[in-house]
C-alpha positions as CSV (number, residue, x, y, z in Angstrom):
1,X,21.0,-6.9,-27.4
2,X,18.4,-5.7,-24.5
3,X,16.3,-3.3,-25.4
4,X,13.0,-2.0,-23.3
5,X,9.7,-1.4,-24.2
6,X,6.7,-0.9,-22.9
7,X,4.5,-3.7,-21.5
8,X,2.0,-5.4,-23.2
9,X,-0.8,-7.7,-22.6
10,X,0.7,-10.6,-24.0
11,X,3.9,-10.1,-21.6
12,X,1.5,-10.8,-18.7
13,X,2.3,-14.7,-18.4
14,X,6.1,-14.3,-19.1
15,X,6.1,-11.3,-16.1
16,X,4.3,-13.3,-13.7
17,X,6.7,-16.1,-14.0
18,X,9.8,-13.6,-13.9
19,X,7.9,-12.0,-10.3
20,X,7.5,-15.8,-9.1
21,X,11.4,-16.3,-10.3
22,X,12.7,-13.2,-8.4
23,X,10.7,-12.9,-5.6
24,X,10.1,-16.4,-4.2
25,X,6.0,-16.6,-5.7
26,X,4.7,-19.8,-5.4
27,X,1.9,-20.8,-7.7
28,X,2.0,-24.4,-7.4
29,X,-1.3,-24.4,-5.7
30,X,-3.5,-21.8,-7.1
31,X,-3.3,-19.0,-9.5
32,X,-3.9,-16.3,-6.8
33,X,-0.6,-14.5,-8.0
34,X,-1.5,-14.2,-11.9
35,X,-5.5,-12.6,-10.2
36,X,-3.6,-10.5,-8.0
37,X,-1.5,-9.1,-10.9
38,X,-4.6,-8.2,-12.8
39,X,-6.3,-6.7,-9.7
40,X,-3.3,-4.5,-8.9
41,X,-2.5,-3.1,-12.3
42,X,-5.4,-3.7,-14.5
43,X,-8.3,-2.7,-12.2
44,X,-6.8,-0.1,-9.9
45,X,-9.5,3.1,-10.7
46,X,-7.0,5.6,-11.3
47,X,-5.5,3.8,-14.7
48,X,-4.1,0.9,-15.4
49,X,-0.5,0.5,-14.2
50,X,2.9,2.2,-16.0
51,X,5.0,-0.7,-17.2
52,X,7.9,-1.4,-19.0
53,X,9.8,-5.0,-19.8
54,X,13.4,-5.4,-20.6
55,X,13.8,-8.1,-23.5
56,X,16.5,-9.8,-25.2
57,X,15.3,-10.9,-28.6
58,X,11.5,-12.4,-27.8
59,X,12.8,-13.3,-24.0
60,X,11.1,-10.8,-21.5
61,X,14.2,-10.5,-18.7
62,X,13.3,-7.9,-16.4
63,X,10.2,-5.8,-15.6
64,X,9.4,-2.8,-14.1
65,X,5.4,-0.9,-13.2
66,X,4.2,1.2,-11.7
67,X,1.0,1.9,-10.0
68,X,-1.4,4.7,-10.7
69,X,-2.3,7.2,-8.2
70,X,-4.2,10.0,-6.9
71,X,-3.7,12.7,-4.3
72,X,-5.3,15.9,-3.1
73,X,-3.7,18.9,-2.0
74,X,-5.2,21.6,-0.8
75,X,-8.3,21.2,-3.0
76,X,-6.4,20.5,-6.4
77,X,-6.0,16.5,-7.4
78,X,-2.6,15.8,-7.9
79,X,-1.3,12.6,-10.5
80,X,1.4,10.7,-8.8
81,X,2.7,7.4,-9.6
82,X,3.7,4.5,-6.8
83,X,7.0,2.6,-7.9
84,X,6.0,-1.2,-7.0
85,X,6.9,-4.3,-8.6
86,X,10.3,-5.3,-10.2
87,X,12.0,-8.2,-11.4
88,X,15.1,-8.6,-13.3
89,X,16.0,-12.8,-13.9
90,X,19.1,-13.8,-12.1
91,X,21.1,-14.2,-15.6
92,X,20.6,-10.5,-16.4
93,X,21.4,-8.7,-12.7
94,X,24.3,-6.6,-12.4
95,X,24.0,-5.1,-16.2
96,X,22.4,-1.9,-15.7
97,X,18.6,-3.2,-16.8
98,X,16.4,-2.0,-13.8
99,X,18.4,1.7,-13.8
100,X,17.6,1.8,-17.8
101,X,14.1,0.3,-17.4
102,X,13.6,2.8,-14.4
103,X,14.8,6.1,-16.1
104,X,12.8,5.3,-19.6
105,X,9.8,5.5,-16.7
106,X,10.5,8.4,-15.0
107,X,11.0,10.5,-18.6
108,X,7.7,8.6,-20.2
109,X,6.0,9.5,-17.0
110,X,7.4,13.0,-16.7
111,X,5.9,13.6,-20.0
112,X,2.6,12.4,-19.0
113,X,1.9,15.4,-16.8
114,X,2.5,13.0,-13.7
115,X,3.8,15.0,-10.9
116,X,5.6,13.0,-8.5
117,X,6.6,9.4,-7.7
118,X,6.8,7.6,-4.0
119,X,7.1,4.4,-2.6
120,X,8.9,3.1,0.6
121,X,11.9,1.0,-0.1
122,X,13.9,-1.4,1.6
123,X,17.1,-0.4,3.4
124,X,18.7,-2.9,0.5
125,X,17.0,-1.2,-2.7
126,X,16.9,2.3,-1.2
127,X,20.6,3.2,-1.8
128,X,20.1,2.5,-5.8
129,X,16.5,5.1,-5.5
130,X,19.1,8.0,-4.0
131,X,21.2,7.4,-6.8
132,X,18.6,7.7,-9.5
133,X,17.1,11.2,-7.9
134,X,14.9,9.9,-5.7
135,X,14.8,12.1,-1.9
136,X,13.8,10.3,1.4
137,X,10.6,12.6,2.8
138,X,11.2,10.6,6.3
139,X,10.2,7.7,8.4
140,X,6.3,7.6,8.0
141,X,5.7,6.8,11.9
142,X,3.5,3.7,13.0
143,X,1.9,3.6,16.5
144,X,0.4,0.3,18.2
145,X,-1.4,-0.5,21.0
146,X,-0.7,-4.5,22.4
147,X,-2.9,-6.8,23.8
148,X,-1.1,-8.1,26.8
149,X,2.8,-7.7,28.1
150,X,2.9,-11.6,26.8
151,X,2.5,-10.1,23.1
152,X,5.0,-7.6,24.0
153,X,7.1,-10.5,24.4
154,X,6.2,-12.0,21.2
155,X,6.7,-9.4,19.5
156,X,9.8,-8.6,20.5
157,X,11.2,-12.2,19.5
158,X,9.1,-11.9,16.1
159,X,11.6,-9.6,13.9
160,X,10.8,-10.8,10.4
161,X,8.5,-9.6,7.6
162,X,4.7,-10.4,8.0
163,X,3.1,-12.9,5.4
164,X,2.3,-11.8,2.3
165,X,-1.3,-13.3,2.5
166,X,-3.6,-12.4,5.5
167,X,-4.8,-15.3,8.0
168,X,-8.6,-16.9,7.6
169,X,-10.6,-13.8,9.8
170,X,-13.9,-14.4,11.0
171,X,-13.9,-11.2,13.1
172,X,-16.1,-8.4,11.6
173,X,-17.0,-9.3,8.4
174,X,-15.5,-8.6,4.3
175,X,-14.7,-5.6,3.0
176,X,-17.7,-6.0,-0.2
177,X,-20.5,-6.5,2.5
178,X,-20.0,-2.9,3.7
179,X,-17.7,-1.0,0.8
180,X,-20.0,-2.6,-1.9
181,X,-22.9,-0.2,-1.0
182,X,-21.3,2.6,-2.7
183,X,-24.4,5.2,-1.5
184,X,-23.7,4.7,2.3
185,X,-20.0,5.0,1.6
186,X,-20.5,8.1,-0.3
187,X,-22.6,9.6,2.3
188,X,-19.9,8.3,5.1
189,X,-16.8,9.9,3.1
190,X,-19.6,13.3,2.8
191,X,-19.1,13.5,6.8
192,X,-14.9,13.0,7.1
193,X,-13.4,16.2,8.2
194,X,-11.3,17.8,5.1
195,X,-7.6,16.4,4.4
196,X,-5.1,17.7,5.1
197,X,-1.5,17.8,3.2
198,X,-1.7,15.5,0.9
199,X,-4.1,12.4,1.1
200,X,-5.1,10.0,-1.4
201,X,-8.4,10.7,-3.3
202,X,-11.2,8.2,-1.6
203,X,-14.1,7.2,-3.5
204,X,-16.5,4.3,-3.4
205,X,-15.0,3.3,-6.3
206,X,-12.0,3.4,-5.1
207,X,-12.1,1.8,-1.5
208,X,-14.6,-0.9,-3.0
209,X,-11.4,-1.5,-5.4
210,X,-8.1,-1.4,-2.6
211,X,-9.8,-3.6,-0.1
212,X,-12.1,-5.6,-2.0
213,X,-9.7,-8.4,-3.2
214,X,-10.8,-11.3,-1.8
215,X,-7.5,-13.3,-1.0
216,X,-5.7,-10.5,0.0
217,X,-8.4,-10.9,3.0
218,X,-9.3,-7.5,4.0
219,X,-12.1,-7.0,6.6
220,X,-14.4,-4.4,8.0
221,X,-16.0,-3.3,11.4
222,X,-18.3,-0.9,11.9
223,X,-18.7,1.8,14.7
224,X,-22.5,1.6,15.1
225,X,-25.7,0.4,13.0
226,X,-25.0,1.7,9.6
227,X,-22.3,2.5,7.7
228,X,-22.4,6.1,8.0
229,X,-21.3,5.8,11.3
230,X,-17.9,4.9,10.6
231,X,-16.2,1.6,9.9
232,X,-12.2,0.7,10.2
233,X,-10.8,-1.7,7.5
234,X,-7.9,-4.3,8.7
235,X,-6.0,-7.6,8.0
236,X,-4.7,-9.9,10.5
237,X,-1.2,-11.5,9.4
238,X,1.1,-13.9,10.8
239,X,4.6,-12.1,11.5
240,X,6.6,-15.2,13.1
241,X,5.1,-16.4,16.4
242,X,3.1,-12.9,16.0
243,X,-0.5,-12.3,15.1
244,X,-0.4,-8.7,13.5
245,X,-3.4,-6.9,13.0
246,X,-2.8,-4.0,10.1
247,X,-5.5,-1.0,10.5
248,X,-5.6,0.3,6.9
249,X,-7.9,2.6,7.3
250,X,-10.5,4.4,9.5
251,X,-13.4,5.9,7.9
252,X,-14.9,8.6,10.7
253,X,-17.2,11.0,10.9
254,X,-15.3,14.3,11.5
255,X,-12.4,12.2,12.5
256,X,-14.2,11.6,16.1
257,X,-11.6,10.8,18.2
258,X,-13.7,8.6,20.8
259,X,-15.1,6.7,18.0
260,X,-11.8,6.3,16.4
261,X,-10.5,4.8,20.1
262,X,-13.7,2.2,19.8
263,X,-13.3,1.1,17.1
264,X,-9.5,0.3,17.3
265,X,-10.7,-1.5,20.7
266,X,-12.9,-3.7,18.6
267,X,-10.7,-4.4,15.8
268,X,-7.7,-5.6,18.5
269,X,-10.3,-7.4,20.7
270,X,-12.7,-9.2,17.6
271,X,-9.3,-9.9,15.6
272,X,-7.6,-11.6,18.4
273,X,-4.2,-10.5,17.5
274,X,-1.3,-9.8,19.5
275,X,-1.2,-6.0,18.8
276,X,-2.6,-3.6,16.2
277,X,-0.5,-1.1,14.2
278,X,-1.9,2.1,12.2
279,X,-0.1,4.9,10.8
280,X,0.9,7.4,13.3
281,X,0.8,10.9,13.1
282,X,-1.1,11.6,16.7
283,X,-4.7,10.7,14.7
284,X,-5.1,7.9,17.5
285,X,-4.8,10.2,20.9
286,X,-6.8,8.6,23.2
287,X,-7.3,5.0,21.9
288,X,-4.1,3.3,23.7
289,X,-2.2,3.7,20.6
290,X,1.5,3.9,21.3
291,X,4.2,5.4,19.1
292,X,6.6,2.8,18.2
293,X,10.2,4.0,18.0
294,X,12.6,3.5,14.6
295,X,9.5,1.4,12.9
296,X,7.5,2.5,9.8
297,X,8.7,2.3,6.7
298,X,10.5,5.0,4.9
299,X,9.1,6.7,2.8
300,X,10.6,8.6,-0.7
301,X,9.7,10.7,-3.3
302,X,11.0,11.8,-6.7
303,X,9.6,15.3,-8.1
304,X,8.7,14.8,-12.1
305,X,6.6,18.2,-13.1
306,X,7.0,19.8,-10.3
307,X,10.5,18.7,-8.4
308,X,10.6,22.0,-6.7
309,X,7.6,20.9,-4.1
310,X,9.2,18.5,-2.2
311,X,6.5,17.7,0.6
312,X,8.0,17.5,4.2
313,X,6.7,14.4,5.7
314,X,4.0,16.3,7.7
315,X,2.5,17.8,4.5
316,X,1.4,13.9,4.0
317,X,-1.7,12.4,5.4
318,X,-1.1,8.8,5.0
319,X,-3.2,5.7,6.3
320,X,-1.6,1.9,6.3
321,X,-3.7,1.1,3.0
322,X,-1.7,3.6,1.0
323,X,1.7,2.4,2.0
324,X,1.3,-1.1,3.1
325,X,3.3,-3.6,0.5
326,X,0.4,-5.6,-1.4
């Protein structure tokens, strides 16, 4: 009989094979998968991780987290949760495991006090959300700006997912030489103009924390001499005969405009990819930033305390770091 409970430590190594099972992991070289599990659900600031495992007698089958997170709206921090990674093994699909695994965690999280949960599903896996009471908010738009009407070309002929893991970068520098100084980052994130809608609570803690995993190979550029005058944070991936160049997030004094434009320039010019791609919104006016039509992933929401304040997608300020699949 399967029944589920929640995870616990010594599930970790029985999960991590599972996630290499189901979604094509490979760990025959390095252990980078079992570091980035810990990384992602033990160390993330805002709490450990929400997880449950399906089991059939002392056999863990199927698995289920999700992330911790933080929002503010309007002044008042708001406890969300990000649905993320889930497994079930091959001989256990079809039974009704990740629907029972997924409502235990919406009622245990419910009861927590957390007040909504989002991610941005696949066009296979978001069919099965709907059904559970999940809403899709909208396509969260993505703009781009290329580097030449020959990457145009490559890009066009390069329609498959990007590599999980970023290339070697030696443009700019990493992300712990600037977002380890947690005073200058404090004083930088003292000088960014108010969110607005809601927008994920920034810290040095946090930032040091979401782009400070080393083989995930996040890097940093700044806008001028120190770090209080802005920096962007970015990752260049392989997407087929593509070089993609992933702006996460830009960190700018009273959301300056021209330095925004610069410092995309930089990033597209020092990273030598074929294009660079942010989160739209019209945050990038002025810096050659195009908006790129039916792309951007989709992004859904299911309410828990509060169900009755579904967000329109323009109540959300989102940047490529809090949506991007890691």
């Amino acid at each position: 009989m399967i029944e589920v409970r929640p995870f616990a430590d010594a599930d970790q190594a029985a999960v991590v094979a599972l996630l290499e099972k189901s979604m094509g992991w490979d760990r025959r070289d390095d252990d980078r998968y079992a570091q980035f599990f810990a990384w992602k659900h033990d160390q993330n600031p805002f709490g450990r991780s929400a997880a449950w495992v399906a089991v059939d007698g002392a056999r863990v089958v199927a698995f289920r987290t999700f992330m911790r997170w933080e929002f503010v709206r309007d002044g008042e921090r708001v406890r969300a949760a990000r649905a993320v990674d889930t497994a079930t093994h091959p001989d256990y699909q079809g039974q009704g495991v990740f629907t029972r695994l997924t409502t235990t965690a919406v009622e245990e999280l419910r009861a927590e006090g957390v007040a909504f949960i989002f991610n941005t599903p696949n066009d296979k896996s978001r069919p099965g959300y709907l059904k559970m009471g999940w809403e899709t908010i909208g396509r969260v738009p993505v703009d781009l700006r290329l580097r030449s009407p020959l990457s145009l070309a490559r890009m066009l002929a390069s329609r498959v997912p990007a590599d999980k893991w970023s290339e070697k970068a030696t443009s700019g520098v990493a992300t712990g030489e600037v977002l380890g100084d947690g005073a200058a980052i404090g004083a930088l994130l003292e000088k960014l103009s108010p969110p607005t809608g809601l927008s994920t609570i920034r810290s040095p803690t946090f930032l040091c924390w979401r782009y400070g995993f080393a083989p995930l190979g996040y890097r940093a550029i700044l806008a001028g001499p120190a770090v209080t005058d802005g920096v962007a944070v970015f990752r260049v991936r392989r997407r087929g005969a593509c070089s993609e160049v992933t702006i996460c997030d830009l960190l700018v004094p009273e959301n300056d405009a021209a330095v925004k434009a610069r410092l995309v320039r930089s990033v597209l010019r020092e990273s030598g990819a074929d294009y660079a791609v942010e989160a739209g919104g019209g945050r990038l006016v002025g810096a050659g930033m195009v908006r790129a039509p039916r792309q951007g992933p989709v992004l859904t929401w299911r309410g828990l305390t509060d169900p009755e304040r579904r967000p329109t997608l323009e109540k959300w300020s989102l940047v490529l770091g809090d949506i991007e699949l890691f």
